[in-house]
DRENZA-567781 format. One record per residue (C-alpha): residue in three letters; x, y, z. Coordinates in steps of 0.2 Angstrom, whole numbers, padded with zeros to 4 digits, always signed. Layout:
BEGIN
AlaXYZ;...
This chain:
BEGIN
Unk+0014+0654+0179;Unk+0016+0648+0198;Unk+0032+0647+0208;Unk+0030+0630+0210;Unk+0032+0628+0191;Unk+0051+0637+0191;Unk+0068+0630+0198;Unk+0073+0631+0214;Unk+0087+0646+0208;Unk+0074+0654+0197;Unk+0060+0655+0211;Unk+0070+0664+0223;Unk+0079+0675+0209;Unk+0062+0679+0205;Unk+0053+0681+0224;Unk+0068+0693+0229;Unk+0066+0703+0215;Unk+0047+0706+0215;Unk+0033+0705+0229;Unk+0023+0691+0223;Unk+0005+0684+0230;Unk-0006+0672+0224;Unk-0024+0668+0223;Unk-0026+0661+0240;Unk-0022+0678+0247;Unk-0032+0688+0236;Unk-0046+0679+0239;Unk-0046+0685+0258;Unk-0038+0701+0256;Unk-0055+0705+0246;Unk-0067+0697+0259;Unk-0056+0706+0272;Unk-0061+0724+0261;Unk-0076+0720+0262;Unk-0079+0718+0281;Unk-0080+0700+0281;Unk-0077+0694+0297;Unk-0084+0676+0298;Unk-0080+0661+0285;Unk-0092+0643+0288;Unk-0084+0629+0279;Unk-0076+0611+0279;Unk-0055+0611+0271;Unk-0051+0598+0259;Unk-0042+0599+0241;Unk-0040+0615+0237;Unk-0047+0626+0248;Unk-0038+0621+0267;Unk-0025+0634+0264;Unk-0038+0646+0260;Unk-0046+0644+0277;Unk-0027+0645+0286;Unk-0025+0661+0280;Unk-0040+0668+0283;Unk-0040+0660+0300;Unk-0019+0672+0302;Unk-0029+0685+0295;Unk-0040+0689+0307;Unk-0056+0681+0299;Unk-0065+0668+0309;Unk-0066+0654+0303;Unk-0078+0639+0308;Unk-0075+0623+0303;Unk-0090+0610+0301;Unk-0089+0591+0299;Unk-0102+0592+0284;Unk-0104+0607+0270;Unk-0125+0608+0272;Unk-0124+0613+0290;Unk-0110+0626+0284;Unk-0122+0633+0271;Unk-0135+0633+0284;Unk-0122+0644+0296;Unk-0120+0656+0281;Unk-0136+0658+0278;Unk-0143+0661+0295;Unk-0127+0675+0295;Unk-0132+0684+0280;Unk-0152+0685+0290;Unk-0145+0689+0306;Unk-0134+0705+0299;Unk-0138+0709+0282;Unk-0122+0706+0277;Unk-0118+0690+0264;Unk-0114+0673+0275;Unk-0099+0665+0267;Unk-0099+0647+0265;Unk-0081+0638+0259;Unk-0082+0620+0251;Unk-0072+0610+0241;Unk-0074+0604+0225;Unk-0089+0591+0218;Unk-0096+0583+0232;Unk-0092+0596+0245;Unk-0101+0608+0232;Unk-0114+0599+0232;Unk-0118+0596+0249;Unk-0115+0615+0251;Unk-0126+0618+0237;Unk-0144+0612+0247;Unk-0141+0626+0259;Unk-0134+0640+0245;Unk-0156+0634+0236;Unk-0162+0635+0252;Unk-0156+0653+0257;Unk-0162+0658+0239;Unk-0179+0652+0241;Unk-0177+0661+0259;Unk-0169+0676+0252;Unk-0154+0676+0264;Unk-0137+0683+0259;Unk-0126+0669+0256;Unk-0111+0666+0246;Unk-0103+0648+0242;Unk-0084+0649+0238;Unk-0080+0631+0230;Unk-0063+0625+0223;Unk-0064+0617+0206;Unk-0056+0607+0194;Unk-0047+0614+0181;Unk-0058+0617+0166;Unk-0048+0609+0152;Unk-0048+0594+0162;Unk-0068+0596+0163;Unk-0072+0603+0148;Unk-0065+0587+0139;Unk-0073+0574+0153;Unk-0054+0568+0155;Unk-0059+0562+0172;Unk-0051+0574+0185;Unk-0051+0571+0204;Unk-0068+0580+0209;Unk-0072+0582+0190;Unk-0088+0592+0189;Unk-0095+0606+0179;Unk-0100+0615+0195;Unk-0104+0633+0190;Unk-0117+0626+0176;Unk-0126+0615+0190;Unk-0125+0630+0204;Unk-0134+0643+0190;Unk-0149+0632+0191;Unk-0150+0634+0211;Unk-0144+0651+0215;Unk-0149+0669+0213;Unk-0132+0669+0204;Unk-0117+0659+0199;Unk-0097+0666+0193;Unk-0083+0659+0189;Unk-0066+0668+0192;Unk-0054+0661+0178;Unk-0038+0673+0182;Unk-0030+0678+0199;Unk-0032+0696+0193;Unk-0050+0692+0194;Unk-0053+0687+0210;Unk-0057+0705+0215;Unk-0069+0708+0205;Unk-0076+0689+0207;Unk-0079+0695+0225;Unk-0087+0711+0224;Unk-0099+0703+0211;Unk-0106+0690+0222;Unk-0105+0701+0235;Unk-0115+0715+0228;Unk-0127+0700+0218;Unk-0132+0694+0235;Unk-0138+0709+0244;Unk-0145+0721+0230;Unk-0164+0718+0228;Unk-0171+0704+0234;Unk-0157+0695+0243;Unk-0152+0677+0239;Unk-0137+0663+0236;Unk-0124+0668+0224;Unk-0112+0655+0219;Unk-0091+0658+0217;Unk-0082+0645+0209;Unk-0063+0646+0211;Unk-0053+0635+0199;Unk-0038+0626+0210;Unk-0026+0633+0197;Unk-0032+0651+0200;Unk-0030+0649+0218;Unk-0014+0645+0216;Unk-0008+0656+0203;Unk+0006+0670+0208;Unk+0004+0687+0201;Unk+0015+0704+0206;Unk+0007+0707+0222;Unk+0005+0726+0218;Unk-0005+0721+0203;Unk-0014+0709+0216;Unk-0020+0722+0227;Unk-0025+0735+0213;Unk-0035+0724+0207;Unk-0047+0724+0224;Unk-0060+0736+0228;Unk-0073+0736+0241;Unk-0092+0737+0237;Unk-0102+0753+0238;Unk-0118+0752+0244;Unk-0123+0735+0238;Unk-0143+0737+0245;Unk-0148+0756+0242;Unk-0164+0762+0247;Unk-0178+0762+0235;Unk-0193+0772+0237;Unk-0209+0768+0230;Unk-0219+0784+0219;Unk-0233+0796+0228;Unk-0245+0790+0221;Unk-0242+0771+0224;Unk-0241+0777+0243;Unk-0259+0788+0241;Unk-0268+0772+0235;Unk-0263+0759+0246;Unk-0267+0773+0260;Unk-0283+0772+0251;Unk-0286+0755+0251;Unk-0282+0754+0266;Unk-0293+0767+0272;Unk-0311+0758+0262;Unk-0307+0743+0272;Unk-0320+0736+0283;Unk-0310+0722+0287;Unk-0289+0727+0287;Unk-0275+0716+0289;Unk-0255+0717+0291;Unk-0246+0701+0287;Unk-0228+0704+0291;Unk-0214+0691+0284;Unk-0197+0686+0285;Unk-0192+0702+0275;Unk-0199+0713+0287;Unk-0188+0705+0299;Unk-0172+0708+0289;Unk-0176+0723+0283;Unk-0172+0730+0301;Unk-0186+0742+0300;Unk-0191+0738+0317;Unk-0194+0757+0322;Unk-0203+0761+0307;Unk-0214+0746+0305;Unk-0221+0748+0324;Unk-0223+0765+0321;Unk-0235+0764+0306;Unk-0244+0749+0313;Unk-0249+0757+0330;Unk-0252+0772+0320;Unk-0265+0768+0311;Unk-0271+0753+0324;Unk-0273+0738+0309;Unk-0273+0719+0316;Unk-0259+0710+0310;Unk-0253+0694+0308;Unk-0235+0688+0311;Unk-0226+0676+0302;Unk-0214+0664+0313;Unk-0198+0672+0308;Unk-0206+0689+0310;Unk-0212+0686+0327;Unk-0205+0700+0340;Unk-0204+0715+0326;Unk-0219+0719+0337;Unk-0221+0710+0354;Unk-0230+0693+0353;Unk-0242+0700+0366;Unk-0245+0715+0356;Unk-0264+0721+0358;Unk-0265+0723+0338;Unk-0257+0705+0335;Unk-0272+0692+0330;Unk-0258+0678+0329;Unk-0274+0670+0341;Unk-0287+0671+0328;Unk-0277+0667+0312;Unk-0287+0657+0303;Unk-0302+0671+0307;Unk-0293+0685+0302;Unk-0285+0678+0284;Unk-0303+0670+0280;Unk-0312+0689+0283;Unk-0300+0702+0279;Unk-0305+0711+0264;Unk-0288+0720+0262;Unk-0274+0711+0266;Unk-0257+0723+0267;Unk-0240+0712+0263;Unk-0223+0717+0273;Unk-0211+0705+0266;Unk-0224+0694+0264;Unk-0228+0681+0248;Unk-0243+0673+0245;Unk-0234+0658+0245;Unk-0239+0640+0251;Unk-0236+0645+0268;Unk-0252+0658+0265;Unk-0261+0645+0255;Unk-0257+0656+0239;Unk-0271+0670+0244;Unk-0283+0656+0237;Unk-0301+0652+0245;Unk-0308+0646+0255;Unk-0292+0650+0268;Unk-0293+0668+0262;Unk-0309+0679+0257;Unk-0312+0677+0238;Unk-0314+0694+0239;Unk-0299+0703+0246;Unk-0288+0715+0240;Unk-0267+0715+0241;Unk-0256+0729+0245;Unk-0238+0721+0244;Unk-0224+0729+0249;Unk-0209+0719+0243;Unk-0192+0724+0236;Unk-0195+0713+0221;Unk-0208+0718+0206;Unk-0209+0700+0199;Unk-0216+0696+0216;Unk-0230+0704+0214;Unk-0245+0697+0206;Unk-0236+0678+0207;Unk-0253+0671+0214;Unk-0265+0687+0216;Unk-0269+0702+0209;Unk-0261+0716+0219;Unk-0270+0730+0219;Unk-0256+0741+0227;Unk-0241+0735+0224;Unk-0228+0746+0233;Unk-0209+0743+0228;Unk-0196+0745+0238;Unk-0185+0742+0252;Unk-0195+0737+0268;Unk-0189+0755+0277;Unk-0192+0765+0265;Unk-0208+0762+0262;Unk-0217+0760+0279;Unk-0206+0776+0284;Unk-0213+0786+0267;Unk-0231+0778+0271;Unk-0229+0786+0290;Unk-0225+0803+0281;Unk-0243+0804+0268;Unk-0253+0794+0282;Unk-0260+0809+0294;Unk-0270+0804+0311;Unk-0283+0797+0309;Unk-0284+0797+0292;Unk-0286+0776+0292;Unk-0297+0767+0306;Unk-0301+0752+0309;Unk-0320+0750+0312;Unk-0323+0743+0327;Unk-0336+0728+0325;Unk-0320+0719+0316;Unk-0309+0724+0330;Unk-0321+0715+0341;Unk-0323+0700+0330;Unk-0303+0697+0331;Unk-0303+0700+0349;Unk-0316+0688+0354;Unk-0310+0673+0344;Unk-0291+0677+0351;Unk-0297+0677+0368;Unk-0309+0658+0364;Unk-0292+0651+0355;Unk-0284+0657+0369;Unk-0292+0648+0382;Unk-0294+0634+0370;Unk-0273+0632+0372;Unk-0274+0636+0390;Unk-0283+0619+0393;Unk-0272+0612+0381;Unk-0257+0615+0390;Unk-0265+0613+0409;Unk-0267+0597+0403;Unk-0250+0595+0396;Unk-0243+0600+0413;Unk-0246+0582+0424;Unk-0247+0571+0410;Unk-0235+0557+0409;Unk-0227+0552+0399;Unk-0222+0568+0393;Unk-0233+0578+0379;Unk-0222+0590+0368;Unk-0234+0603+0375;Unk-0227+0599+0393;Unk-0209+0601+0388;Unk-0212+0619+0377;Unk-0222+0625+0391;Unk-0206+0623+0403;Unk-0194+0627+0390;Unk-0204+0645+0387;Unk-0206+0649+0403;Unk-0186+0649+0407;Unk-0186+0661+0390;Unk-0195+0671+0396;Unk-0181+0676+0408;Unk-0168+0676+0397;Unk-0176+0688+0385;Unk-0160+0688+0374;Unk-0159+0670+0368;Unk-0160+0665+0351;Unk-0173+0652+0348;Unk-0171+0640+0333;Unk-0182+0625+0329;Unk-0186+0613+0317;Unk-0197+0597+0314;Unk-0213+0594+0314;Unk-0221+0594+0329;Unk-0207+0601+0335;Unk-0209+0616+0325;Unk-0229+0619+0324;Unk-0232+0618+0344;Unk-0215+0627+0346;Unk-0219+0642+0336;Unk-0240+0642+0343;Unk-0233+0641+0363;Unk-0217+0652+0363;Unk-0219+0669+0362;Unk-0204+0679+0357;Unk-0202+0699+0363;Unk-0188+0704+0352;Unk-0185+0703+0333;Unk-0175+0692+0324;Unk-0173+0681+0337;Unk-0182+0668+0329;Unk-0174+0658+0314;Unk-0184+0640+0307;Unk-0186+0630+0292;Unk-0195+0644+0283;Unk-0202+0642+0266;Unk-0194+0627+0260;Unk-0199+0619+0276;Unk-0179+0611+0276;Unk-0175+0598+0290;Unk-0155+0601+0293;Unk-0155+0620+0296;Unk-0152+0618+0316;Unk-0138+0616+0322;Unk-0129+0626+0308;Unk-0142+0641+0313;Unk-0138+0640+0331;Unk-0119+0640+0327;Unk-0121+0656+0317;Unk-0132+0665+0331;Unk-0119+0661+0343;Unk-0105+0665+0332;Unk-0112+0682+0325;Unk-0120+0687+0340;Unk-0110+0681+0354;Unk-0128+0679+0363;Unk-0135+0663+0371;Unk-0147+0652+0358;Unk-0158+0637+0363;Unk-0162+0626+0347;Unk-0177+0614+0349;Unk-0177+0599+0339;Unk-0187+0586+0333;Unk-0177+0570+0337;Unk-0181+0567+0319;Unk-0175+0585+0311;Unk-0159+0583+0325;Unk-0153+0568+0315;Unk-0150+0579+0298;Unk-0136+0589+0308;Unk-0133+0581+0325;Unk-0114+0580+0321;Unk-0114+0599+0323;Unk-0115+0595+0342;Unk-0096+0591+0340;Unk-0093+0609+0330;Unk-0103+0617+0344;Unk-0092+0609+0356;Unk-0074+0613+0348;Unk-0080+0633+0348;Unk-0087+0630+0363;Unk-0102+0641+0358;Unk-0118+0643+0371;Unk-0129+0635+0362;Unk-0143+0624+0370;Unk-0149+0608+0361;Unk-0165+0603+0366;Unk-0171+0588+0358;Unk-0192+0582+0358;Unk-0187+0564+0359;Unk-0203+0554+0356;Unk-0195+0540+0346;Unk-0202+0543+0331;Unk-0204+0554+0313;Unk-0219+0562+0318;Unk-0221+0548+0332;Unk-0214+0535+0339;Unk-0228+0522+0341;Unk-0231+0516+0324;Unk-0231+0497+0322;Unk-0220+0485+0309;Unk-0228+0471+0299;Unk-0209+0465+0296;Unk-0194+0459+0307;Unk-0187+0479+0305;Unk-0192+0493+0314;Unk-0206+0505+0307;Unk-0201+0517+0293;Unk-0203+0530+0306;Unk-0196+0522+0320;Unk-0181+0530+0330;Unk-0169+0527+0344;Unk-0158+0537+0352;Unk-0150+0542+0370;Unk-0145+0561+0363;Unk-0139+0567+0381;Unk-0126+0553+0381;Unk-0117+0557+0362;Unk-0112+0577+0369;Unk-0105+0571+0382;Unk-0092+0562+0370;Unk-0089+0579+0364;Unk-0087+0586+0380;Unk-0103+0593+0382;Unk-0115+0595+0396;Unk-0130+0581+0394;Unk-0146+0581+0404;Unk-0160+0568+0402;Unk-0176+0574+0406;Unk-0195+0568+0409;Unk-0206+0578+0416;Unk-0207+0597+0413;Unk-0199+0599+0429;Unk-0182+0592+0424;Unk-0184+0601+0407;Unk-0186+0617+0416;Unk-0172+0614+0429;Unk-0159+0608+0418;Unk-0162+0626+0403;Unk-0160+0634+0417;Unk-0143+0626+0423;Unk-0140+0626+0406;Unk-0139+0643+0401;Unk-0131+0650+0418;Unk-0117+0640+0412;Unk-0114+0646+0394;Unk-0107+0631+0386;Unk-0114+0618+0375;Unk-0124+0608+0383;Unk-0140+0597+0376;Unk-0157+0590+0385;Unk-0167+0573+0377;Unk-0184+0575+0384;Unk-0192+0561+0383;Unk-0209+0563+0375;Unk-0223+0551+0374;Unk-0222+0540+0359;Unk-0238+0542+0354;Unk-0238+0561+0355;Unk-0236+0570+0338;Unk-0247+0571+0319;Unk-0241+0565+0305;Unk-0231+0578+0296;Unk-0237+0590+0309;Unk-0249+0605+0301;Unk-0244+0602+0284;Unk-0253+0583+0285;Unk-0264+0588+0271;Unk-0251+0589+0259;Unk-0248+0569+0259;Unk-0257+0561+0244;Unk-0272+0554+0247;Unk-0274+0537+0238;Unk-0276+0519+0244;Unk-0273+0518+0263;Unk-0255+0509+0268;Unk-0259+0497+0282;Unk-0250+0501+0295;
């Protein structure tokens, strides 16, 4: 029964006899419980009063001209602090589009919770052709770690906690909460109402693997003639920092960063062989995983790009993980802290050393790839037109002095050179397309590092991967967040130089002024060509704390098709082009 459903008299006989609330309110006063203080979204039918009232209540609330970059706000959130990212759509198509970043942040194992209005289910059930008919829950299941449906107000509560404590416990992930229009709007005795919330309890407890998991990775580890750490993504958000720095300069391994788990450790880190990748993954002969899969991203542990012969420790907090492409020889489950902290504890001085011959071997083809890069970007410097090379070094020597800027990126050029030139010296201050590879995450990243963090972020874009969000400049402007869009314009996917044999431009052609469309929003535009002005105008840029975005203009024939992934492109008959 709703108020709306009673007579005029009736309803307010009925209000002044009782304290009533309704879905709407339930639904915040449970995220409110549980210390959610940030909602991403886009209003529409049913959910706009939702965002209201969470707005009066004290919850932010960041509204988005489209649902993926929302999702991609959420997700980033749930990375950043560990705590779900909530992202509100409306029903069907707004679902949908949410529904990209809610598989995406799966596949990442962010935190991330969709909240989508629905249609009522007799209406779908029966295919009577509601407004926004869909059967959402049944196409979310496929997608997410987890998909509910809340059928009663009195539900809602517990609706909440699930998805809550679903998308943080083991291996986090998207949980999907569909909301049914009519149980938003239902009216319940408000005292029943608020029973019916509770506030979760230590969604992510601490597991620790067994002792004698911990002796015989130590013992791997100690056989090894040839070591290696890989630290991942998981590492990052485990927020482990201490500990993971702590065991690794304890027992001197090499490791091997992953790009979102660049600055658990300092880039410039003597044990880091970031240099000698290739090296280092094609000689190890045990390999140690820290939230870490042997994923496509680590050529599945397969050979030649790995030693036929190595052996896997993995840490991970998930058991299905392990063995999903190699044999683990020491699997150690568990949450990332716990385990590096108990392997500190059984791991006495000394008791693993690195032999020195393989020390050597990593050092000396770091330093030759080194000065490999140094002429590449010496060159990079002077040349004209721009190279992407020219603009990232400029763009890391002013991040350099601003140590506490987030740095997002995406593309594909954009992305590869990006993540090879710029160093970062603090954790988690790097956020990219990770293992899906997504073009879109980048401006609804950027708005979530500002948001959660308050601190300044730079997003470097591919002109190409800025297209997938670009209206996001407007949402960055409304919020007035600092956030620093700088966009690798060479006029192209991939590049800008590629021919036609008809009257329409190349399938990979672009066009595009991007300094001129902020400053419809109100935002600060700069146009740049030479390192120079890159330089000159982040640094303006960031002392002034407001949106703002730089094109630089880069050399059309500057980029690789589909950047370091061009060998995944079928190889058949060449396409003239």
């Amino acid at each position: 029964m709703t108020i709306a459903s009673l007579g005029e008299s009736e309803a307010s006989g009925l209000v002044s006899a009782q304290k009533l609330t309704d879905g709407i309110h339930l639904v915040v006063d449970a995220l409110k419980l549980n210390e959610i203080d940030s909602i991403y979204g886009v209003v529409g039918i049913p959910i706009t009063d939702l965002a209201r009232l969470a707005q009066a209540s004290g919850i932010r609330f960041i509204g988005f001209r489209h649902e993926s970059a929302a999702g991609h706000a959420a997700a980033a959130a749930g990375f950043l602090t560990k705590k779900p990212g909530i992202c509100l759509t409306v029903s069907a198509p707004g679902f949908l589009n949410g529904l990209v970043a809610l598989a995406n942040a799966t596949v990442n194992c962010f935190p991330m919770v969709q909240i989508s209005g629905s249609s009522e289910r007799h209406l779908v059930d029966l295919q009577r052709g509601d407004y926004e008919e869909m059967d959402q829950l049944a196409a979310a299941r496929q997608f997410a770690k987890a998909a509910y449906r809340v059928q009663r107000a009195e539900d809602i509560g517990r609706g909440v906690a699930r998805a809550i404590r679903t998308a943080v416990s083991g291996r986090p992930g998207g949980v999907y909460l569909d909301i049914p229009a009519a149980v938003l709007g239902e009216v319940i005795d408000a005292e029943l109402g608020a029973a019916s919330l509770w506030r979760v309890v230590d969604p992510a407890p601490r597991q620790v693997p067994e002792p004698a998991a911990l002796d015989r990775a130590i013992e791997l580890l100690a056989s090894a003639r040839r070591p290696l750490v890989v630290l991942g993504k998981g590492a990052a958000y485990a927020q482990a920092d201490d500990q993971i720095r702590r065991f690794v300069e304890l027992t001197g391994l090499p490791y091997l960063p992953m790009s979102m788990a660049k600055g658990l450790l300092p880039d410039d880190h003597p044990q880091s062989v970031a240099s000698a990748r290739s090296l280092a993954l094609r000689r190890a002969d045990v390999v140690m995983l820290v939230g870490a899969r042997l994923n496509w991203l680590l050529g599945h542990g397969d050979a030649p790009q790995w030693n036929a012969d190595a052996r896997f420790i993995q840490v991970d907090i998930a058991s299905t993980e392990l063995d999903s492409n190699q044999p683990i020889a020491a699997p150690l489950v568990g949450d990332v802290g716990s385990v590096m902290q108990a392997l500190i504890d059984r791991t006495g001085p000394g008791r693993i050393v690195v032999p020195a011959q393989w020390r050597d071997e990593l050092a000396a083809r770091s330093a030759e790839n080194v000065g490999k890069m140094a002429k590449r970007l010496q060159a990079a410097e002077t040349a004209h037109p721009m190279k992407f090379l020219g603009a990232l070094q400029a763009i890391r020597d002013v991040l350099r002095e601003n140590p506490r800027t987030y740095l997002v990126n995406e593309g594909a050029n954009a992305l590869d050179l990006a993540r090879n030139t710029i160093g970062m010296p603090v954790p988690r201050h790097r956020l990219d397309s990770g293992t899906w590879g997504v073009m879109g995450i980048g401006l609804g990243y950027a708005i979530a590092a500002a948001v959660e963090t308050g601190d300044p972020v730079v997003a470097i874009e591919g002109d190409s991967a800025f297209g997938f969000s670009g209206m996001e400049m407007e949402t960055i402007c409304r919020y007035n967040l600092p956030v620093v869009t700088v966009v690798l314009n060479n006029s192209g996917v991939y590049r800008g130089d590629e021919g036609s044999s008809s009257g329409d431009p190349a399938p990979t052609a672009l066009s595009a002024r991007h300094d001129l469309m902020i400053a419809a929003f109100g935002g600060r535009g700069y146009r740049a060509t030479t390192p120079t002005e890159v330089a000159v105008a982040l640094r303006e840029a960031l002392a002034l704390g407001r949106p703002a975005l730089i094109d630089c203009v880069i050399d059309p024939a500057d980029g690789t098709e589909s950047g370091n992934i061009s060998h995944l492109n079928p190889k058949g008959i060449t396409v003239q082009r």
